[in-house]
N, C-alpha and C positions, 0 to 999 in steps of 0.2 A: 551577527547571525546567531541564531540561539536553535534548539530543538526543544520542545517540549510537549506533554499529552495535549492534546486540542481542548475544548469547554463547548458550554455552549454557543456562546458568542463567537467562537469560531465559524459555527454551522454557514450560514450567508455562503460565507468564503470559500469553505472546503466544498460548496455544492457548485460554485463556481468553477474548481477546479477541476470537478469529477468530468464538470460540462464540456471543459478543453480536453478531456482523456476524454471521454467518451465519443467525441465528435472524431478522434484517431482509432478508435478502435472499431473494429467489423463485428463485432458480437452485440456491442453495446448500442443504444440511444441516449443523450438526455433527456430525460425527466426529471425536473428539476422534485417532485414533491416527493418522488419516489426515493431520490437520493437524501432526501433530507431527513423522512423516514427510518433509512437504513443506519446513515450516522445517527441518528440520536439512538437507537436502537444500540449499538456498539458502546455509545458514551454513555448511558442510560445502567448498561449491562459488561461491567468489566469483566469478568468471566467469561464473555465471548470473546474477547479482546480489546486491543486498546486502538488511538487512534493518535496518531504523532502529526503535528506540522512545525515547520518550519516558519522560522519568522526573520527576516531583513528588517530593522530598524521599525522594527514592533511588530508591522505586517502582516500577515501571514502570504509566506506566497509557494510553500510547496505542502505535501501530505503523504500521508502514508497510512493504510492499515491492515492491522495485524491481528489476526484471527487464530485464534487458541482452538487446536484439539488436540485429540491423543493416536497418535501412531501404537496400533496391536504389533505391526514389526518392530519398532524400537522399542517398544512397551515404554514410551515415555510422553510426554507434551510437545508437541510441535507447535509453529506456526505454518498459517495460509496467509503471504505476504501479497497485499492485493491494494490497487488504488496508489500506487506509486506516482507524483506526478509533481514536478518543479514547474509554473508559471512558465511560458514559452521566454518573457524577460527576463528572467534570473537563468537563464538554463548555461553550462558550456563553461559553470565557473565552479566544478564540484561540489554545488550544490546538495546534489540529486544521491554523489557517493556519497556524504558528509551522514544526511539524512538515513538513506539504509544502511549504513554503518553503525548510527544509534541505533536502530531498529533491531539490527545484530547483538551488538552489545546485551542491550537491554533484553533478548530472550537468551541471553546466554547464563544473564543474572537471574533470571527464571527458570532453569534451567532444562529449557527449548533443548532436542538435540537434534531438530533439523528447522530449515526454513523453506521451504517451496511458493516457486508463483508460477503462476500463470501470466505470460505475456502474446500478445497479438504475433501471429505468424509475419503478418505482413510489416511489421515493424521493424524493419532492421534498426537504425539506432538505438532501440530500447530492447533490444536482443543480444547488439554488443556492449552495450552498457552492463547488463545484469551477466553477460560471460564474463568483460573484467572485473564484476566485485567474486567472483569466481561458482558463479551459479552454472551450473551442468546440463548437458540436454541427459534428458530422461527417456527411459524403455519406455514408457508408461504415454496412454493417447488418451485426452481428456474425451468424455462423452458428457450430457447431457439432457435432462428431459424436464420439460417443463409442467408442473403439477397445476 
């Protein structure tokens, strides 16, 4: 098992993956060209952020990414950790910690001094997952509008 930033050659895969997240989450749908868009738009533009997967014996079977901005309260670079998502066949074997634990790291080596996501309400396993890497509930209620 290895961690490293994605390529392009990845793309195929990681919209694969987005497709098993998205089909769990209540906000989202797949579209596949849409997703495909988005990542190369990410990998295209490091300054938005980076895009991490996971690879089992070359593979790729999990993802992750990580979206660069600036907090005026911390007046510092944060991350918006988004797209989290271990293959449903790799899951349950600390995959999924291993993976945002690099993600960790490496905005800490960036010197990120916070991480925030967003996760599906209705999701309990991926609500207790992201409490034991020790993500917090938040005062704070997400809104949205679509332009």
């Amino acid at each position: 098992m290895n961690i490293d930033f994605a390529t392009h050659a990845d793309l195929p895969v990681m919209a694969d993956l987005l497709h098993e997240l998205f089909t769990l989450e209540s906000d989202f749908k797949p579209e596949r060209d849409k997703q495909l868009a988005g990542l190369r738009m990410i990998l295209d533009n490091p300054d938005l952020g980076r895009l991490f997967v996971l690879r089992i014996d070359g593979c790729v079977t999990g993802m992750a990414n990580a979206l660069i901005t600036v907090s005026t309260a911390l007046g510092a670079p944060v991350l918006l950790l988004e797209d989290v998502i271990v293959s449903a066949a790799y899951r349950g074997n600390g995959h999924g910690r291993r993976l945002v634990e690099h993600v960790f790291d490496w905005a800490h080596e960036q010197g990120m001094a916070r991480v925030t996501l967003l996760a599906d309400q209705g999701n309990t396993p991926a609500l207790a997952f992201y409490e034991r890497l020790g993500f917090e509930k938040s005062a704070m209620a997400v809104r949205r509008k679509a332009l």
